[in-house]
Backbone as CSV, one residue per row, in Angstrom:
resi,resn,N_x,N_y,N_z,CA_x,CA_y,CA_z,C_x,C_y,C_z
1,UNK,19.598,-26.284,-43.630,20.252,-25.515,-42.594,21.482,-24.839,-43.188
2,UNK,21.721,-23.530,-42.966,22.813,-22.842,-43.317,24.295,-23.394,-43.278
3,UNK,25.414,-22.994,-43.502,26.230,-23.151,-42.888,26.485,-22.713,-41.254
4,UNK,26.199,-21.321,-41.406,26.637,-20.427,-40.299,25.379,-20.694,-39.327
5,UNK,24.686,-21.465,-38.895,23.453,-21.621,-37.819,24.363,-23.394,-37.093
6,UNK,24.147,-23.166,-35.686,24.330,-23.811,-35.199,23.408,-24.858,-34.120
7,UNK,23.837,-25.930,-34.517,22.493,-27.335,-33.861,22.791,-26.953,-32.703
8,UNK,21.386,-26.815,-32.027,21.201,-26.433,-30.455,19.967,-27.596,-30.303
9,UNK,20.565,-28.005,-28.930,19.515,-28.870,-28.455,18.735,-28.425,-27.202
10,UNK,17.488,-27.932,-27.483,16.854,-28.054,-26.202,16.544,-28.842,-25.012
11,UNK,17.017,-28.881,-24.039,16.202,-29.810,-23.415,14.664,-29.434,-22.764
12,UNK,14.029,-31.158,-22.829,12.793,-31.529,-22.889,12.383,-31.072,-21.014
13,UNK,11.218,-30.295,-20.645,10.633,-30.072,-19.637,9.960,-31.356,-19.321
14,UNK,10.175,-31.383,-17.740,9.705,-32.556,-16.924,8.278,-32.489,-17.370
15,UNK,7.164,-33.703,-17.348,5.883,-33.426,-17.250,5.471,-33.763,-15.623
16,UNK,6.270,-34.092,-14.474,5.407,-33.830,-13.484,5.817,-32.977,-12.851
17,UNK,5.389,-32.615,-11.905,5.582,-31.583,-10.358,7.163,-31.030,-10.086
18,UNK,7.781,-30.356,-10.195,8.978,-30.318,-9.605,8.744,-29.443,-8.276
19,UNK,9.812,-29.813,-7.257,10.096,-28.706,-5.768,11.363,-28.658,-6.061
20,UNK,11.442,-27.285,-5.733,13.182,-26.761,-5.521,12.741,-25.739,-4.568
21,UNK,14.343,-26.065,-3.729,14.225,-25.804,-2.550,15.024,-24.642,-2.126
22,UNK,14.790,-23.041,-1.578,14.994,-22.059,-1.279,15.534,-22.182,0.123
23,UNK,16.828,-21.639,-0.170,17.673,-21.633,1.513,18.979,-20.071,1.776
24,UNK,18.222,-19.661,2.650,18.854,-18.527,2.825,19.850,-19.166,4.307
25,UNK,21.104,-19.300,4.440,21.583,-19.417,5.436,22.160,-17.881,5.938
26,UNK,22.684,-17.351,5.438,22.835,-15.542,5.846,21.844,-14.590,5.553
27,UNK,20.779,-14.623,6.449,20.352,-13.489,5.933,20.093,-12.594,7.460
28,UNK,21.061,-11.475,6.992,21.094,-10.294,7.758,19.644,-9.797,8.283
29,UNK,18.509,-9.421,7.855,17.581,-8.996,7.965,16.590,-9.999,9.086
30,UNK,16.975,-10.910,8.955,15.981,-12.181,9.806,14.673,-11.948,8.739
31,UNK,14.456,-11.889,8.090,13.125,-11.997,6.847,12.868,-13.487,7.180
32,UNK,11.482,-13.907,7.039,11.031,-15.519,6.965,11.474,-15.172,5.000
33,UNK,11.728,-16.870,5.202,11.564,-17.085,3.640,11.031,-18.309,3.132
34,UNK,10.896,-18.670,2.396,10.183,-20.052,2.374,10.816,-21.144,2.047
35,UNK,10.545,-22.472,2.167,11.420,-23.187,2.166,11.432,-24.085,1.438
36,UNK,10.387,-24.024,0.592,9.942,-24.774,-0.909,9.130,-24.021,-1.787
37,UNK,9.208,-24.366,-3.287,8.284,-23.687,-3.874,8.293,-24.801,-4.732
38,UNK,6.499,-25.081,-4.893,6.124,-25.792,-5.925,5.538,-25.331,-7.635
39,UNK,6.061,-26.471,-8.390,5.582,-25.507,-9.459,4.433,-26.533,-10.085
40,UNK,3.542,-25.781,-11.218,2.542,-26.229,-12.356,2.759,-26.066,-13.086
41,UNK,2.455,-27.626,-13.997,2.563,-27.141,-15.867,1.357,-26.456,-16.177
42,UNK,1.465,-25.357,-17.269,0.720,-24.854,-17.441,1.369,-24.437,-19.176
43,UNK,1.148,-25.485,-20.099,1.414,-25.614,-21.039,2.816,-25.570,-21.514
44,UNK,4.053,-25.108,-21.784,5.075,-25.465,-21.934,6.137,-24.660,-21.169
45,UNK,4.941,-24.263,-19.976,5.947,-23.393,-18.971,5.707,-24.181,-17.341
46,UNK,6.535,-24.074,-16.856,6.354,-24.336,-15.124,6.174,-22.909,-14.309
47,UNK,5.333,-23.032,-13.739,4.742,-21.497,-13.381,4.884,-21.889,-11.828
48,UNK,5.145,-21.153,-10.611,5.774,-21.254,-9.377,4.030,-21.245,-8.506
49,UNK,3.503,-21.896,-7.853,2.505,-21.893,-6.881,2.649,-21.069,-6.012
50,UNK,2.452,-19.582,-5.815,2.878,-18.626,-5.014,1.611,-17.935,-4.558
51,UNK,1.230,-17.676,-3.493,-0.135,-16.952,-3.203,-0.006,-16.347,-1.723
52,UNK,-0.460,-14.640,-2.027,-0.376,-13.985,-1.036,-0.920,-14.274,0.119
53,UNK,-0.608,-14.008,1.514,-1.436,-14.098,2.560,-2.632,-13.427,3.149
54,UNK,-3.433,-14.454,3.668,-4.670,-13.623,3.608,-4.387,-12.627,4.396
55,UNK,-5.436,-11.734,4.407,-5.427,-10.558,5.250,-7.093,-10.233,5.091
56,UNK,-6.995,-9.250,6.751,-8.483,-9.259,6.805,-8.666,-8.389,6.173
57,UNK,-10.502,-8.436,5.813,-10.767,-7.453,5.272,-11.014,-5.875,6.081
58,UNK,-10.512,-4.997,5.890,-11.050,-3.934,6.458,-11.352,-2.724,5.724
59,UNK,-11.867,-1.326,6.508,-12.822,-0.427,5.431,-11.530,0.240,5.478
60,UNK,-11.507,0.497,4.472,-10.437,2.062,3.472,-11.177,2.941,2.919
61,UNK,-10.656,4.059,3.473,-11.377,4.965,3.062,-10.668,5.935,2.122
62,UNK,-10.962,7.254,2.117,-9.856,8.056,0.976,-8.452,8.123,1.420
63,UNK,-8.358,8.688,2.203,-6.889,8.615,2.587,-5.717,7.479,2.702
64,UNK,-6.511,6.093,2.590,-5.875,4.895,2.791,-6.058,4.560,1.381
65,UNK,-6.541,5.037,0.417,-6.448,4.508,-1.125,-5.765,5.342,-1.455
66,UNK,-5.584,7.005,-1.263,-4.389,8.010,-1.357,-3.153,7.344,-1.052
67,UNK,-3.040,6.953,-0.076,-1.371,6.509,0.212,-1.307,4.913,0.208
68,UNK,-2.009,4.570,-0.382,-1.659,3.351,-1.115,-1.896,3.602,-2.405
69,UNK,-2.042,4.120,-3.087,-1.721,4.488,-4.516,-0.100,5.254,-5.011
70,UNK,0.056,6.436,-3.515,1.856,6.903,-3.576,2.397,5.514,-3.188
71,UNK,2.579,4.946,-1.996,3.239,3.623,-2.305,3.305,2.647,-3.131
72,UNK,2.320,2.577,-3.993,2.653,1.661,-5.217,3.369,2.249,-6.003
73,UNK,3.299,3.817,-6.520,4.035,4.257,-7.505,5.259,5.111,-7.340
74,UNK,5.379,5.154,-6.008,6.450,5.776,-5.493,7.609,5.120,-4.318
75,UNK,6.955,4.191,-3.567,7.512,3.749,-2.564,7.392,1.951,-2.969
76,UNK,7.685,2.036,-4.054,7.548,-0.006,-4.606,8.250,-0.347,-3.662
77,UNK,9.224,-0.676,-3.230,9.429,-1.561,-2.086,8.829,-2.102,-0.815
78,UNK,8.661,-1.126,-0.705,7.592,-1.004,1.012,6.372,-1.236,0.492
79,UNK,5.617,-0.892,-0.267,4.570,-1.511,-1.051,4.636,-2.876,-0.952
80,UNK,5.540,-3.486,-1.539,5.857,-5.212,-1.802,5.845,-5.775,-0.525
81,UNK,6.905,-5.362,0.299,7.347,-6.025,1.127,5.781,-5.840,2.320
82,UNK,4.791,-4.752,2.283,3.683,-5.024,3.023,1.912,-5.739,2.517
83,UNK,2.716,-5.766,1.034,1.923,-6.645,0.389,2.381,-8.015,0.454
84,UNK,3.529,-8.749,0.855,3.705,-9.769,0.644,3.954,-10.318,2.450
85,UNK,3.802,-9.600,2.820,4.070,-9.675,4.550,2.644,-10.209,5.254
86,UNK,1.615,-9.503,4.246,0.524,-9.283,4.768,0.254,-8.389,5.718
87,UNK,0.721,-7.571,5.696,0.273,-6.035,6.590,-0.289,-4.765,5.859
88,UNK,-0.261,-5.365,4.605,-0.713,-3.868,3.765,-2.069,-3.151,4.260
89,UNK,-2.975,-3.906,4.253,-4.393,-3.637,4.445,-4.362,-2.909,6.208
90,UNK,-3.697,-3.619,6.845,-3.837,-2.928,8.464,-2.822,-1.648,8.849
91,UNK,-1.822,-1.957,7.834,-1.266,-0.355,7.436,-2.043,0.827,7.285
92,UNK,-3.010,0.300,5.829,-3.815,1.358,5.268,-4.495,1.478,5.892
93,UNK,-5.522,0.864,7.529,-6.487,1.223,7.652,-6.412,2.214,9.104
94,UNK,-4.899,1.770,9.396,-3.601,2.577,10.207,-3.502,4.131,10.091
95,UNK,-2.995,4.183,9.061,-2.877,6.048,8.297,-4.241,6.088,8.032
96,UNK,-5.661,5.549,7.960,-6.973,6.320,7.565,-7.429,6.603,9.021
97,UNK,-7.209,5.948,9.707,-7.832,6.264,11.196,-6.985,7.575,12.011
98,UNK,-5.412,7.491,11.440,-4.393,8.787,11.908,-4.989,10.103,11.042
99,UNK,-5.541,9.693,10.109,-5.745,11.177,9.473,-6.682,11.442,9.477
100,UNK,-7.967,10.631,9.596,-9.158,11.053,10.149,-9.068,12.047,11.924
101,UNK,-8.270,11.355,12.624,-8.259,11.912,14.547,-7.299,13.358,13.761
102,UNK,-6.194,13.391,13.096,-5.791,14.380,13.000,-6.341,15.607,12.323
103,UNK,-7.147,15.189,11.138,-8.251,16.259,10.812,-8.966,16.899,11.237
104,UNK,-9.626,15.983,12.938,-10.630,16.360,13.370,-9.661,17.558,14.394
105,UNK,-8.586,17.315,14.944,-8.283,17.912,15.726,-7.522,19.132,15.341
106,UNK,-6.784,19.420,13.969,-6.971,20.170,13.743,-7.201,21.481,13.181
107,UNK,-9.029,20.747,13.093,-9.874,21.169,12.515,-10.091,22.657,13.461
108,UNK,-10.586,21.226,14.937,-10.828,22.220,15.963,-9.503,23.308,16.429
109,UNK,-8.254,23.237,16.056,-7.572,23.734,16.798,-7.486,25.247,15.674
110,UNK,-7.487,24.886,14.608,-7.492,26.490,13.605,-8.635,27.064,13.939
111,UNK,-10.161,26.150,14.246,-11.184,26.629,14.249,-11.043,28.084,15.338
112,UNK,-10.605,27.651,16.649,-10.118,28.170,17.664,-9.565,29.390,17.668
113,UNK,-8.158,28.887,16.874,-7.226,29.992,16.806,-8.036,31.438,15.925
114,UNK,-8.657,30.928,14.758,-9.239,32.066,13.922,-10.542,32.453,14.381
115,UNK,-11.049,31.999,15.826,-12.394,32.760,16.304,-13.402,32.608,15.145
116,UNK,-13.581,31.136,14.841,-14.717,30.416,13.983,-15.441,29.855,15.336
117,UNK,-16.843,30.547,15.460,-17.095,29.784,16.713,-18.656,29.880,16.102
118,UNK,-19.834,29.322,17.254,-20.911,28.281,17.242,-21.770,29.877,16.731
119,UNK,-21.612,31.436,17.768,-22.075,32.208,17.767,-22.030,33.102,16.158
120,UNK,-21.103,32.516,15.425,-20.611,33.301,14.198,-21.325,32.354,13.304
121,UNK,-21.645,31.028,13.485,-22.556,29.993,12.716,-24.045,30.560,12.390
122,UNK,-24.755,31.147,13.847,-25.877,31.600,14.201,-25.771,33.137,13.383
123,UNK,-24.804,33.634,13.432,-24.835,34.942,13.185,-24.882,35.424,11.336
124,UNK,-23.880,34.566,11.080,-23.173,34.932,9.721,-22.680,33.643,8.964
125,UNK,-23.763,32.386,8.948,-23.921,31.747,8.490,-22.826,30.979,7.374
126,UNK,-23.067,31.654,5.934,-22.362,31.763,4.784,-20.898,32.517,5.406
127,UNK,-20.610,33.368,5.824,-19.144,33.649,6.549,-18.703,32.362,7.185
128,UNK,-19.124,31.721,8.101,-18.574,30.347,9.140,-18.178,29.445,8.043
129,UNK,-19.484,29.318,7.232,-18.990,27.739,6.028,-18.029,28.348,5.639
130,UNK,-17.449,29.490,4.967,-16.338,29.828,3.995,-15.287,29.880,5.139
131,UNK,-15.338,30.333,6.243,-14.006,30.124,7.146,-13.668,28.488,7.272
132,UNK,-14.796,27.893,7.757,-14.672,26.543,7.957,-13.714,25.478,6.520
133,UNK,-14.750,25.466,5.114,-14.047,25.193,4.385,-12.475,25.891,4.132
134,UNK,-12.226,26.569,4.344,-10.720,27.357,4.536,-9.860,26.467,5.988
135,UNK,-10.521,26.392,6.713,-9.563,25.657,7.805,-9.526,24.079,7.484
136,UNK,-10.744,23.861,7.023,-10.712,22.124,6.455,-9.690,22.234,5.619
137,UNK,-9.263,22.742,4.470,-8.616,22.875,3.166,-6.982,22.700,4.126
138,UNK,-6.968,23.891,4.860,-5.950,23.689,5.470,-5.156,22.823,6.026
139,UNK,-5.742,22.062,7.116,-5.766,20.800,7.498,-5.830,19.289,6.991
140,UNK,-6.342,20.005,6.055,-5.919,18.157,5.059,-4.565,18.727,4.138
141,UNK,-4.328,19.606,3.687,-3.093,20.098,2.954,-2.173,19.136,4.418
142,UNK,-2.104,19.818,5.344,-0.927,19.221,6.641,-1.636,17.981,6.521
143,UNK,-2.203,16.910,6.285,-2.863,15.525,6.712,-1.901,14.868,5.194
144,UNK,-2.430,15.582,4.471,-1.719,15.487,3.268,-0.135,15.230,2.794
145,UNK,0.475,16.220,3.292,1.863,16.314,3.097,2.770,15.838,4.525
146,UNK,1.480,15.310,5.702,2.509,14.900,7.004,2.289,13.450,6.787
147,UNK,1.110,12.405,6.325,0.799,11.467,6.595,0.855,10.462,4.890
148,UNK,0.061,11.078,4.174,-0.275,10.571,3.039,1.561,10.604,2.387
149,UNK,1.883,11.607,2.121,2.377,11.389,0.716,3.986,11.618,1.201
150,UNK,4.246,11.006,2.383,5.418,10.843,3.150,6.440,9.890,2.965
């Protein structure tokens, strides 16, 4: 051993179970918090027994994997805090059902305004789809920038 290195003693990790105990007496927010956390050896580390809450399963569709992809990489907090709440999933399936009713409506309401109607379908076929895709485009741009990426 050198001169200049100095004896450090590690201390030795428990080999059973430890609980330590988490206590928020001020907390402004009223947040639940928990009130123990147990840990596991898991070779020369104690690793914390922590596991999210279930949540049901429900269908996601594009728009609910769209804005859960900006909230993970843009909105991390609110991300966490509805991933660890357990509301994430009924969030997302929240904004897919708002932007689906809002697409549809308006779909119909440009359809309207620009005299895209049933008789111009019958008439001029290839004209209606290209208006139509033009008012769809439209309408998810606003579904887009009002709901998703807000």
């Amino acid at each position: 051993m050198c001169k200049w290195q100095k004896k450090t003693r590690i201390a030795p990790l428990h080999k059973e179970r430890r609980l330590s105990m988490i206590k928020a007496d001020n907390n402004p927010k009223g947040a639940n918090t928990m009130s123990e956390i147990t840990y596991s050896r898991q070779g020369d580390y104690l690793i914390p027994d922590l596991t999210l809450p279930t949540e049901p399963e429900l269908p996601l569709g594009r728009y609910a994997l769209m804005h859960r992809d900006y909230l993970e990489k843009h909105k991390r907090v609110t991300y966490l805090n509805l991933l660890t709440s357990g509301r994430l999933n009924g969030h997302l399936h929240e904004v897919e059902q708002t932007a689906l009713q809002r697409l549809e409506l308006l779909t119909k309401q440009l359809s309207a305004e620009q005299g895209v109607t049933e008789e111009l379908k019958e008439k001029a076929p290839m004209q209606w789809v290209g208006l139509m895709n033009n008012i769809r485009s439209q309408a998810e741009e606003v579904i887009l920038t009002e709901l998703i990426y807000k």
